[in-house]
Rosetta silent file (secondary structure, phi, psi, omega in degrees, C-alpha in Angstrom):
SEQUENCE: XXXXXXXXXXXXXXXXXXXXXXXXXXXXXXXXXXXXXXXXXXXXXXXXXXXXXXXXXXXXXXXXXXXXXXXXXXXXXXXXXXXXXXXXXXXXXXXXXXXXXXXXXXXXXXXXXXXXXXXXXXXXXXXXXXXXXXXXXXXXXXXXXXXXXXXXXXXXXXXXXXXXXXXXXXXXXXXXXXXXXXXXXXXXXXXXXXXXXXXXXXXXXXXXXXXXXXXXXXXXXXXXXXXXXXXXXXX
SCORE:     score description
SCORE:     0.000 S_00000001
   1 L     0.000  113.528  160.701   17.117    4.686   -2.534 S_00000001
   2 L   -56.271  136.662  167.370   15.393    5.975   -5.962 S_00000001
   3 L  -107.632  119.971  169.341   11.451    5.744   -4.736 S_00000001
   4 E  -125.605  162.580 -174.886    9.023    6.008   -7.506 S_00000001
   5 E  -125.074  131.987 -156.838    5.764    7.278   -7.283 S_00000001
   6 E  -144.870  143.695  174.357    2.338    6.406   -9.757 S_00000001
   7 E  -138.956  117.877  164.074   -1.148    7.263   -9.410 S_00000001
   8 E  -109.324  156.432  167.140   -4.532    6.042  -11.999 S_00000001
   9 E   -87.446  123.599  154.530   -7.817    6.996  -11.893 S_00000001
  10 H   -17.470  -43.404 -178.858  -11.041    4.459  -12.555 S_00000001
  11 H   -62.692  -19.705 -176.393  -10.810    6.586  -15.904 S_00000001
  12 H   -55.315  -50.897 -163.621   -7.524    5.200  -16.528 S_00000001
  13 L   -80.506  130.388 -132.965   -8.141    1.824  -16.548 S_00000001
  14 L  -101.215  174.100 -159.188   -8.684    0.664  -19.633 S_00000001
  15 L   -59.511  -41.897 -164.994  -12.427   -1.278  -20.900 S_00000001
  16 L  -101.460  167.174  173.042  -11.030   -4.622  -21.933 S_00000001
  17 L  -105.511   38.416  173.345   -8.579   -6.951  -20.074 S_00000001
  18 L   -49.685  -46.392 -173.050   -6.068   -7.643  -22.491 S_00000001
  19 L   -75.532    3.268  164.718   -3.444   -6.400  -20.312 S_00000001
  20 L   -69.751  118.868  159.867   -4.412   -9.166  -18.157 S_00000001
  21 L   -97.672  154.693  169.478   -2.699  -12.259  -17.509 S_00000001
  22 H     2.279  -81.982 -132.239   -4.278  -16.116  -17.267 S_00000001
  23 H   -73.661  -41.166 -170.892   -3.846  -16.196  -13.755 S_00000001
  24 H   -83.043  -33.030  168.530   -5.616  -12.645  -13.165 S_00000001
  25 H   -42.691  -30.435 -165.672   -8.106  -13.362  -15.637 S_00000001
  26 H   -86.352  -58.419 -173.108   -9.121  -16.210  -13.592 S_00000001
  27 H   -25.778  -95.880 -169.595   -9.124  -14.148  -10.384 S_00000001
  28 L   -25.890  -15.160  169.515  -11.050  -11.333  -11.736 S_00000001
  29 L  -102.743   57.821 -160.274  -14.066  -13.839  -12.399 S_00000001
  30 L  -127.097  -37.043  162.511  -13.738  -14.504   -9.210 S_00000001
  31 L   -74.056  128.030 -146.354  -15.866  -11.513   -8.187 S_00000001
  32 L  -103.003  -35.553 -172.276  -19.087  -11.495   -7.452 S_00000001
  33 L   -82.220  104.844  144.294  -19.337   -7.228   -6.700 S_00000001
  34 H    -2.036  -83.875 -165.256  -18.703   -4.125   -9.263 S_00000001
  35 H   -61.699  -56.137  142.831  -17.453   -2.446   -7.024 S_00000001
  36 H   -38.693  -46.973  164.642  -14.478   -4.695   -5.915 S_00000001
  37 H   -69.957  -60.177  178.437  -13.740   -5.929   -9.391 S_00000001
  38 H   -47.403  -17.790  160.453  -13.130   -2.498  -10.124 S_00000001
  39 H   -67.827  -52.092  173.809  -11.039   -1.886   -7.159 S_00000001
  40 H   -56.894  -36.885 -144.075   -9.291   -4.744   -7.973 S_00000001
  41 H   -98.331  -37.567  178.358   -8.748   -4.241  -12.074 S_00000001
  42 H   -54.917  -49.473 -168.164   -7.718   -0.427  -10.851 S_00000001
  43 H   -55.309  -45.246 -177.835   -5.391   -1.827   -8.361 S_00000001
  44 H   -97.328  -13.898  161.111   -3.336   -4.165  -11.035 S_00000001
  45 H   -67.809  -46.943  173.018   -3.601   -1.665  -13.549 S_00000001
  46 H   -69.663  -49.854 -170.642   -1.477    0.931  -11.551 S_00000001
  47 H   -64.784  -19.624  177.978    0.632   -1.387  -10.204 S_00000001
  48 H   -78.624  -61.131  178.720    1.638   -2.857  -13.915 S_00000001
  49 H   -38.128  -56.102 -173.713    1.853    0.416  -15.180 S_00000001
  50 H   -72.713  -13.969 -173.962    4.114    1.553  -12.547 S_00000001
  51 H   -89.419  -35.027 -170.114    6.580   -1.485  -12.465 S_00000001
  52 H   -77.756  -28.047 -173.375    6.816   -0.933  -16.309 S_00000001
  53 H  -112.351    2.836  139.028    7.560    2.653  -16.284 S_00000001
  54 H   -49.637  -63.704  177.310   10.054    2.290  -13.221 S_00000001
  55 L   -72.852    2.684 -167.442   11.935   -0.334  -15.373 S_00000001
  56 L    39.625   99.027  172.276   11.549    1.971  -18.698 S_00000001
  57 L  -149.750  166.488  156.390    9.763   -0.250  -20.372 S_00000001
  58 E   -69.818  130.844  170.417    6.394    0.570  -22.513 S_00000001
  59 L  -119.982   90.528  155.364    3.474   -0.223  -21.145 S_00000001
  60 L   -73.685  173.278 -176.600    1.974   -1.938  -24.028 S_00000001
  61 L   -95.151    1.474  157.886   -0.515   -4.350  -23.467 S_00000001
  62 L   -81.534  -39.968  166.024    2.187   -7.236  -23.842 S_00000001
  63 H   -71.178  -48.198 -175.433    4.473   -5.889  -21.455 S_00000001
  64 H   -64.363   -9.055 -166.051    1.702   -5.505  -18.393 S_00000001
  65 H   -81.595  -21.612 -162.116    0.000   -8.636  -19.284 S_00000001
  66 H   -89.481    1.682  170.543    3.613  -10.551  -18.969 S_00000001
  67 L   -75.351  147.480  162.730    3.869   -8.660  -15.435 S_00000001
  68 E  -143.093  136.581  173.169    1.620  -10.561  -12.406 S_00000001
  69 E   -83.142  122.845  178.784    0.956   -9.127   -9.401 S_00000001
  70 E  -148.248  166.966 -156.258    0.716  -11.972   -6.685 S_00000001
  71 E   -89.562  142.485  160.889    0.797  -11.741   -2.914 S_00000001
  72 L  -105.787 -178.444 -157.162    3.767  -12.752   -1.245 S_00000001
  73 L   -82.758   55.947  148.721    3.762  -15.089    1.878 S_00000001
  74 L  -118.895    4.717  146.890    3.395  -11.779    4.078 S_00000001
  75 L    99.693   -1.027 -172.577    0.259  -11.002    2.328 S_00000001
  76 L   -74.942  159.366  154.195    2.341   -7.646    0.813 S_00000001
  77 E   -59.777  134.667  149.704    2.201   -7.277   -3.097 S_00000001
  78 E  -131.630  156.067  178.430    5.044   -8.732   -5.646 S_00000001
  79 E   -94.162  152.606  165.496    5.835   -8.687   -8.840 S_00000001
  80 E  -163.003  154.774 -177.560    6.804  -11.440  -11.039 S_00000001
  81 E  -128.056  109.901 -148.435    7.348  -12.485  -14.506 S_00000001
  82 L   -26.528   -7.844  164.407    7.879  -15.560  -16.510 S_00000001
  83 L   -95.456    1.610 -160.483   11.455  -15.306  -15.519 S_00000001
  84 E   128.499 -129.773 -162.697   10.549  -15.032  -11.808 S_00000001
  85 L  -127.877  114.842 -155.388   10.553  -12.881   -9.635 S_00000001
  86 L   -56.837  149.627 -149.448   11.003   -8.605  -10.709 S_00000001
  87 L   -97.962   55.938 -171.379   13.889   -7.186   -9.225 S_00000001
  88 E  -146.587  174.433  167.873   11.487   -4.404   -7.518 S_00000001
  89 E  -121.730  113.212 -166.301    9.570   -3.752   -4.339 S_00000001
  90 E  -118.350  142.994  172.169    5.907   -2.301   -4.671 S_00000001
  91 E  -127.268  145.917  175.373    3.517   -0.971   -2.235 S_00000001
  92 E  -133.487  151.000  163.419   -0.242   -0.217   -3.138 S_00000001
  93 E  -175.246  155.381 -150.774   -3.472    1.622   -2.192 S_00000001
  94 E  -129.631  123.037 -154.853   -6.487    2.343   -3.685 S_00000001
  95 E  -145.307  147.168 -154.378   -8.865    5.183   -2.097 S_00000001
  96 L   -53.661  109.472  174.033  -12.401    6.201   -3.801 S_00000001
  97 L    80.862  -16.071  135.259  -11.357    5.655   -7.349 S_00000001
  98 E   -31.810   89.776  168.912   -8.051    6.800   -7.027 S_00000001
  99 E  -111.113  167.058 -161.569   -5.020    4.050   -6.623 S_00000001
 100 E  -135.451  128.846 -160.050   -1.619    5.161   -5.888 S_00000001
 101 E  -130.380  142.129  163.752    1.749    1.948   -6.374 S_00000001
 102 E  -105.785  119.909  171.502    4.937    3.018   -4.765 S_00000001
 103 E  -137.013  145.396 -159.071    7.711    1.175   -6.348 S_00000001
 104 E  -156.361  147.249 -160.888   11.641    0.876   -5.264 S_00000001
 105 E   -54.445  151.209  150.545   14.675   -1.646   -5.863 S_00000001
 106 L   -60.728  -22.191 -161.350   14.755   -4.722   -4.553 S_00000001
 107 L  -102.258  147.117  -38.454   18.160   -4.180   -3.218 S_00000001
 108 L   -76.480  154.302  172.839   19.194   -4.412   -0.295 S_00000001
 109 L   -36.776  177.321  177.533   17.970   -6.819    1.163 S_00000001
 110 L    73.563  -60.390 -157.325   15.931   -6.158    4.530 S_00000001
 111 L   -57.831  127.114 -171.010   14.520   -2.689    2.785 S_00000001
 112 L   -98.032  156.973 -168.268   11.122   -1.500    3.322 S_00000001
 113 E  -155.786  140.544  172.154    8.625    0.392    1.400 S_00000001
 114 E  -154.791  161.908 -168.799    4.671    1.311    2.417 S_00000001
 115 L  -146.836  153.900  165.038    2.559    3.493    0.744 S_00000001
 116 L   173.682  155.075  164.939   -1.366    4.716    1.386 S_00000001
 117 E  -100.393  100.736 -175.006   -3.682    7.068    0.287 S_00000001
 118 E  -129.895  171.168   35.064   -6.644    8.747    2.366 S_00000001
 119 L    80.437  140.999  140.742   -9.523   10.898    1.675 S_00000001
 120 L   -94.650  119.722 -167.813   -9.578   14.555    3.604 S_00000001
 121 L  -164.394  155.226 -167.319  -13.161   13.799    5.099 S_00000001
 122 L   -90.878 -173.143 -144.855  -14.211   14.332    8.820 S_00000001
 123 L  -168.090  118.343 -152.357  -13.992   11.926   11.429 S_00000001
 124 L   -84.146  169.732  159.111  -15.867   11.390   14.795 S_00000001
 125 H   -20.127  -53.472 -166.435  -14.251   12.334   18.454 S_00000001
 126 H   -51.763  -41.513 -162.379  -14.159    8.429   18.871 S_00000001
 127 H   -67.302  -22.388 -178.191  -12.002    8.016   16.140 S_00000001
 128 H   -85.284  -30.043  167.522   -9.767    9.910   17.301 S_00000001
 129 H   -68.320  -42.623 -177.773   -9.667    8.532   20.677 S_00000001
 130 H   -69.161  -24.330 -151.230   -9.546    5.193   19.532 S_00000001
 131 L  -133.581   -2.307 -156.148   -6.768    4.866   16.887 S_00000001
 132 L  -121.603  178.743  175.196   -4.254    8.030   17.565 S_00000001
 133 L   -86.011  162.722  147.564   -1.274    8.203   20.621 S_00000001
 134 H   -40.564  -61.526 -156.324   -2.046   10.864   23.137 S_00000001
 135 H   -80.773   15.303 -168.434    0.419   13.238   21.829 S_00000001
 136 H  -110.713  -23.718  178.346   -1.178   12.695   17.680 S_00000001
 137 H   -80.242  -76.175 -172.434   -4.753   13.532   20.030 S_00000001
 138 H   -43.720  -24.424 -165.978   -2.705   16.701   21.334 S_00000001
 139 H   -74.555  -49.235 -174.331   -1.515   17.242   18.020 S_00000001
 140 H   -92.796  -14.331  178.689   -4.822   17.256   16.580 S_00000001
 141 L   -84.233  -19.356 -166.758   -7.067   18.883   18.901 S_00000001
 142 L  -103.390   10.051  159.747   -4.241   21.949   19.520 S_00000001
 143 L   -72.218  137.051  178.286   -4.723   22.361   15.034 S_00000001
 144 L   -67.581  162.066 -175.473   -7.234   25.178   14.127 S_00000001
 145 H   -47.923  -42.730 -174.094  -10.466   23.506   13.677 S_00000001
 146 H  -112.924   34.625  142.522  -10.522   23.436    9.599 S_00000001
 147 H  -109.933   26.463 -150.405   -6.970   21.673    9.370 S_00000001
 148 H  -108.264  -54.134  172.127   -7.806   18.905   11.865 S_00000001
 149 H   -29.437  -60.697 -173.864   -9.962   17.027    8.918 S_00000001
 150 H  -104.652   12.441  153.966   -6.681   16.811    7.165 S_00000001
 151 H   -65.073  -56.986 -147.154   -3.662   16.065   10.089 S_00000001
 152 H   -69.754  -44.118  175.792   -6.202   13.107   11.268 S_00000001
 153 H   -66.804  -29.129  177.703   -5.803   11.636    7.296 S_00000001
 154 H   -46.902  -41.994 -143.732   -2.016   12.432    7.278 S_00000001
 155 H   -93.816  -50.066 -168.607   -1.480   11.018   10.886 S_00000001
 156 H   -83.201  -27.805  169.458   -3.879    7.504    9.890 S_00000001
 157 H   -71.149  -15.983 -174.248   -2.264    7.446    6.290 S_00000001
 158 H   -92.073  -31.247 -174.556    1.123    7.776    7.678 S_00000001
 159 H   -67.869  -55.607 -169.472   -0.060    4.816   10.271 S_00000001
 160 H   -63.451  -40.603 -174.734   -1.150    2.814    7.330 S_00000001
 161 H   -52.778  -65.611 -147.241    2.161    3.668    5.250 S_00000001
 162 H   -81.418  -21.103  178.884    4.373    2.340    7.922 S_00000001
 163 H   -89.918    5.787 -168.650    2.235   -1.079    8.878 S_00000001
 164 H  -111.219  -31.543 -157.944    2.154   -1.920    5.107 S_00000001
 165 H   -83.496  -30.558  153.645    5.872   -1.127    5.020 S_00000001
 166 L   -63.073  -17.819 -169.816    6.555   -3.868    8.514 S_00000001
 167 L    59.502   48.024 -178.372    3.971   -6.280    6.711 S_00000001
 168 L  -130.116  -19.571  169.822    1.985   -6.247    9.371 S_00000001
 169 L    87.217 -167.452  164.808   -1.170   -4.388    8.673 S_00000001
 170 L  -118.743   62.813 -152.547   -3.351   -3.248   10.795 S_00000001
 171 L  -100.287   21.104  178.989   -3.726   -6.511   12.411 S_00000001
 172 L  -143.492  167.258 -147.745   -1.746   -4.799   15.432 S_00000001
 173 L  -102.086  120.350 -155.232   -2.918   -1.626   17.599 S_00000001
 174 L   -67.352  -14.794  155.146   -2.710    1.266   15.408 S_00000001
 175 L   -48.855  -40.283 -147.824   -1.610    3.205   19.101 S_00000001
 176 L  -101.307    4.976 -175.762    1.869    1.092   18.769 S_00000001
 177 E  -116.895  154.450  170.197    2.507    3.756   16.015 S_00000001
 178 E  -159.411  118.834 -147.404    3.134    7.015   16.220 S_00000001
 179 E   -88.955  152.682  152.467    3.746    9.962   13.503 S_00000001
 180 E  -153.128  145.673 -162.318    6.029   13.149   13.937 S_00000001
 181 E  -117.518  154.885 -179.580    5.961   16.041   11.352 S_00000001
 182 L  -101.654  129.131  121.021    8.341   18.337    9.967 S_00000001
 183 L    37.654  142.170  179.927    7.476   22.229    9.572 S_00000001
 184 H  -101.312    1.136  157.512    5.790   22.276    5.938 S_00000001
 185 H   -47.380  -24.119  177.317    8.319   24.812    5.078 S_00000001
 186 H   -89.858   38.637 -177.037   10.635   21.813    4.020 S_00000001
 187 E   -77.499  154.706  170.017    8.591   20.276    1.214 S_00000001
 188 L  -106.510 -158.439  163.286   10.596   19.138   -1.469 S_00000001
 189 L   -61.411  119.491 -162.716    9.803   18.639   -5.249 S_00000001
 190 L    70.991   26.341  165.685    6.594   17.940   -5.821 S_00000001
 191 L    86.822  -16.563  171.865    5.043   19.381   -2.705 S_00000001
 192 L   -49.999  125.183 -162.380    6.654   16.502   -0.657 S_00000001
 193 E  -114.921  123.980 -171.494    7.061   16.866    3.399 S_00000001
 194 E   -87.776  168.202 -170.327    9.158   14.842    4.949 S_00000001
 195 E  -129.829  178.662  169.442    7.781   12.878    8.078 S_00000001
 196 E  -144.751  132.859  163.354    8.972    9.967   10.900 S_00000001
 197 E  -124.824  125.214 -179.169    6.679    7.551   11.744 S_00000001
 198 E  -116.653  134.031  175.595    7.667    5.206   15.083 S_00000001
 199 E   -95.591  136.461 -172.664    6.735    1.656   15.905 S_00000001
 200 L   -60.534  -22.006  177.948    6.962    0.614   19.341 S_00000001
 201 L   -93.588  -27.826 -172.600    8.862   -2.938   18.547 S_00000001
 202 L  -111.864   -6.384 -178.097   10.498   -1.946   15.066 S_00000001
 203 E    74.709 -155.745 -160.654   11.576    1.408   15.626 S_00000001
 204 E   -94.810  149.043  156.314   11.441    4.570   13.528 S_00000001
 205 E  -113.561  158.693  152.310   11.089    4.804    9.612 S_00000001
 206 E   -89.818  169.932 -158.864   11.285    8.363    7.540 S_00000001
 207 E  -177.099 -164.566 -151.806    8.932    9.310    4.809 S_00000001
 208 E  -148.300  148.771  150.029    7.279   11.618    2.720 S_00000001
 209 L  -145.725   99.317 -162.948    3.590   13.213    2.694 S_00000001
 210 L  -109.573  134.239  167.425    2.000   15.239    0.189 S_00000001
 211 E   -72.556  124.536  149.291   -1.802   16.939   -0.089 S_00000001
 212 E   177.341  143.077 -160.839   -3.401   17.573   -2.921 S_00000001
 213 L    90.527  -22.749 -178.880   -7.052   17.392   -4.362 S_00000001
 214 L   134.989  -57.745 -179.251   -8.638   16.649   -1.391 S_00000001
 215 E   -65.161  173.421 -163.746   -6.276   13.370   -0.549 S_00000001
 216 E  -126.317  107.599  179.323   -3.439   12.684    1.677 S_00000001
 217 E  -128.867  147.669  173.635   -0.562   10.424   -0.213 S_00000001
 218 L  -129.767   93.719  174.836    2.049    8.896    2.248 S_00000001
 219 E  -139.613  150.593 -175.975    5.009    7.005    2.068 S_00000001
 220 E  -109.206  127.244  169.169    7.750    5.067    3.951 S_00000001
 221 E  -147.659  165.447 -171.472   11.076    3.471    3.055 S_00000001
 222 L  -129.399  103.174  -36.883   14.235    1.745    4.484 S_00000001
 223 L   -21.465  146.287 -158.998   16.625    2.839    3.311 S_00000001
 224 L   -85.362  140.079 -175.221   14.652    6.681    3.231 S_00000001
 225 L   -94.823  155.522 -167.338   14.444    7.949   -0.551 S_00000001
 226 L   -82.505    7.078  156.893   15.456   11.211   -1.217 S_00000001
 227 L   167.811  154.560  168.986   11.744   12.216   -2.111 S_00000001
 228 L   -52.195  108.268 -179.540    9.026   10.094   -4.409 S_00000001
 229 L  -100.643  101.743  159.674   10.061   10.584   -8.083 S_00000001
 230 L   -43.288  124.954 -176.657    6.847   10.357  -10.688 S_00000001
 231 L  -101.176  142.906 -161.682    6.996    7.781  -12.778 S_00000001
 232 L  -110.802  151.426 -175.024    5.628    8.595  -16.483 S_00000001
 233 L   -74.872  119.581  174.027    4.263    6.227  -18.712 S_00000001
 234 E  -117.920  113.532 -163.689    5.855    5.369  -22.112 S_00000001
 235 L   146.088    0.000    0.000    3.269    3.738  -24.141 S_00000001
């Protein structure tokens, strides 16, 4: 599986909503908060971008506006287009100001894709008690003291990656997951490490995790891609 990988900034996105369609237009007044319509407008902006420059297309403001992002009935993102429904899979997350769209064939059926984005930012004892496995608590407690900040975002972004990639969210106990990492001598192109994250009911996926800036980017697929290829914008 080609895997592509796209990241915008709040800076990105652009002032007006041209690139909007009807449907989102209506949404988007839909919002009563700043801060959430801007999460949101960021959110459909990457994700347009990234479906357009996956499919080599331009991303003019006619091609994203004829893209729409709409939930499918698993609450995951899809794309569709006045022909139906795009022959892609997308995963999204949006972390402060920063969203990140994972996108990957549709084909074959059954194949899974998650994505997430976290923050390197500290995090109390509880949290750590509350949300990790024993051995991801051994993991993080036997890390010197000023890498711990960022294993605890790998190990909950890698959590998040794998529940977005099951459709399940984290409406199930975040415990029923569990990460294991490979030596960071094996990064690939573009700083990418690969990882396994295992669910107790669905079994194991492989993945990718890379640092940089201060964040944590994560992602999971089924069939496993041979590493997250940026996708560049023509347009």
């Amino acid at each position: 599986m080609i895997a592509g990988w796209h990241e915008q900034s709040d800076a990105d996105v652009p002032a007006h909503d041209e690139w909007l369609g009807p449907p989102e237009l209506a949404r988007l007044a839909e919002f009563r908060f700043v801060k959430r319509r801007a999460e949101w407008r960021l959110g459909r902006w990457t994700a347009k971008c990234a479906v357009a420059g996956y499919l080599g297309l331009p991303a003019t403001r006619e091609t994203l506006r004829g893209f729409q992002i709409r939930p499918a009935p698993s609450g995951a993102p899809a794309v569709f287009s006045a022909g139906g429904p795009v022959a892609v899979r997308i995963s999204l997350s949006h972390r402060s100001g920063i969203a990140v769209c994972a996108v990957a064939p549709a084909w074959p059926p059954g194949g899974m894709l998650g994505c997430d984005i976290e923050r390197v930012e500290p995090h109390s004892d509880l949290f750590l008690a509350d949300y990790f496995t024993l051995a991801e608590q051994s993991l993080v407690l036997g890390a010197p003291q000023g890498e711990r900040n960022r294993l605890l975002a790998l190990l909950w972004s890698a959590k998040e990656s794998l529940l977005k990639a099951l459709h399940l969210g984290l409406r199930v106990d975040t415990r029923s997951v569990e990460v294991s990492l490979t030596p960071p001598a094996e990064a690939r192109a573009g700083g990418w490490h690969p990882l396994r994250v295992h669910h107790a009911q669905s079994g194991s996926l492989d993945g990718w995790w890379r640092e940089s800036a201060g964040f944590v980017r994560t992602l999971v697929t089924a069939p496993l891609a041979l590493f997250p290829a940026a996708i560049l914008m023509d347009g």
